[in-house]
C-alpha positions as CSV (number, residue, x, y, z in Angstrom):
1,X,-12.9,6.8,10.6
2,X,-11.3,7.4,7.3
3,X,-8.9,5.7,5.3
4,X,-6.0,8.3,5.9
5,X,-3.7,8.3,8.6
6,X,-5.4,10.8,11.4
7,X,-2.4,13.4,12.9
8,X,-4.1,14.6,16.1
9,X,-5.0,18.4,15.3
10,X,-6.5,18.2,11.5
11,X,-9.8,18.6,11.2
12,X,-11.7,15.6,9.3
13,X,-13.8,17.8,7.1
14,X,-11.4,19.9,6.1
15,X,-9.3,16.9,4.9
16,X,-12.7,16.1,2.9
17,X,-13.3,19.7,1.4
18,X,-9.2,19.4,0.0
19,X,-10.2,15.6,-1.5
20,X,-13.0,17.2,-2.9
21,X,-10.9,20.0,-4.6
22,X,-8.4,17.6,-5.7
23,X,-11.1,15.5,-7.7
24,X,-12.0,18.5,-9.2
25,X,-8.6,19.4,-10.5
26,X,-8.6,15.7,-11.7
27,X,-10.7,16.3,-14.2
28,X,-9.3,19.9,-15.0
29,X,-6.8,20.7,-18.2
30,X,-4.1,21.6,-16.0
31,X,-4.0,18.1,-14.8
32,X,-4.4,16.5,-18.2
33,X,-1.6,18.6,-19.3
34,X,0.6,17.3,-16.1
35,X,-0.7,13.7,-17.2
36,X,0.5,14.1,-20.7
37,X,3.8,14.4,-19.7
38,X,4.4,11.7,-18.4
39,X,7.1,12.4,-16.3
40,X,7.0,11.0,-12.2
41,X,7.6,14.0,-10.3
42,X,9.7,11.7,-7.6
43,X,11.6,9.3,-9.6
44,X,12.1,10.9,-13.1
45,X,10.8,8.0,-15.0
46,X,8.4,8.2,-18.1
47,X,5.0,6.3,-18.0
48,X,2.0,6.5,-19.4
49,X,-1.0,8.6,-18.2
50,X,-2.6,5.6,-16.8
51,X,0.3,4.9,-14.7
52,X,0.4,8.2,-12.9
53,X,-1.0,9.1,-10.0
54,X,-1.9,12.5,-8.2
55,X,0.1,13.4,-4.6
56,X,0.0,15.9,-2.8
57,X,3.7,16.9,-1.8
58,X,2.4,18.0,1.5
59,X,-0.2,15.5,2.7
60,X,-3.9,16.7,3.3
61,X,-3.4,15.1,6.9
62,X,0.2,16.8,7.5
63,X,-1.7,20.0,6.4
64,X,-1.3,19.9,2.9
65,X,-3.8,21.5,0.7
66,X,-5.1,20.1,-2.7
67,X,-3.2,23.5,-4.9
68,X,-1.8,23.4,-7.9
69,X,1.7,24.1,-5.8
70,X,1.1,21.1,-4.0
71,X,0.2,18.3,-6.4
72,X,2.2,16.2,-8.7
73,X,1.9,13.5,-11.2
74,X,3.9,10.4,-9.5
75,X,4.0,6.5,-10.6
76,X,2.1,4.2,-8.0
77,X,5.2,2.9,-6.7
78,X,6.5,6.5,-5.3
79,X,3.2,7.1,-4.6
80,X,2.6,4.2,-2.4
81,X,5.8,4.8,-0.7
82,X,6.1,8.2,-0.2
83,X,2.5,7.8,1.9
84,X,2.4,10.8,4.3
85,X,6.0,11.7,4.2
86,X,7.3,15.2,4.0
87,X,9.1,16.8,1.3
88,X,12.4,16.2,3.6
89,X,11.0,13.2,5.1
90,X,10.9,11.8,1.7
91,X,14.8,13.5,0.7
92,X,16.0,11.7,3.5
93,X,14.3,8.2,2.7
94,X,16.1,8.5,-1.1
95,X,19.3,9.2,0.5
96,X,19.2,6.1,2.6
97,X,18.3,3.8,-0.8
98,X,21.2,5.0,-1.9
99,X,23.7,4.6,0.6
């Protein structure tokens, strides 16, 4: 089994064809550009390209794909938060910090 958390319907190799594609793009300009900027795409906060991470907005096992549209530059802390949450999911669980 992989490391991921399974959603009953998506299709293992699938999930490794997009992790393959988003390796890829890792080492693509686009995502040295995205990198050099510095910016977290969840919190707002500057770091350095060493401390950002790439997420896909929609995860690969909630049938998100590795695309340009769908991944970010995020700090390890959002990242290891945000896990396999939605978009809204994740809109919701800021909301709540904040309350």
């Amino acid at each position: 089994m992989s490391d991921f958390f399974h959603f009953d319907g998506i299709d293992e190799a699938k999930i490794r064809r997009e992790k393959d594609k988003a390796r890829k793009l890792r080492k693509s300009r686009w995502w040295q550009q995205k990198l050099a900027i510095g910016i977290c795409y969840y919190c707002g906060r500057l770091f350095g390209p060493k401390n950002l991470t790439m997420d896909h907005i929609v995860p690969l096992a909630r049938g998100g794909r590795s695309t340009k549209d769908n991944l970010v530059a995020c700090c390890k802390d959002c990242n290891n938060k945000k896990k396999m949450l939605l978009p809204i999911e994740w809109e919701e669980y800021m909301k709540s910090l904040n309350k």
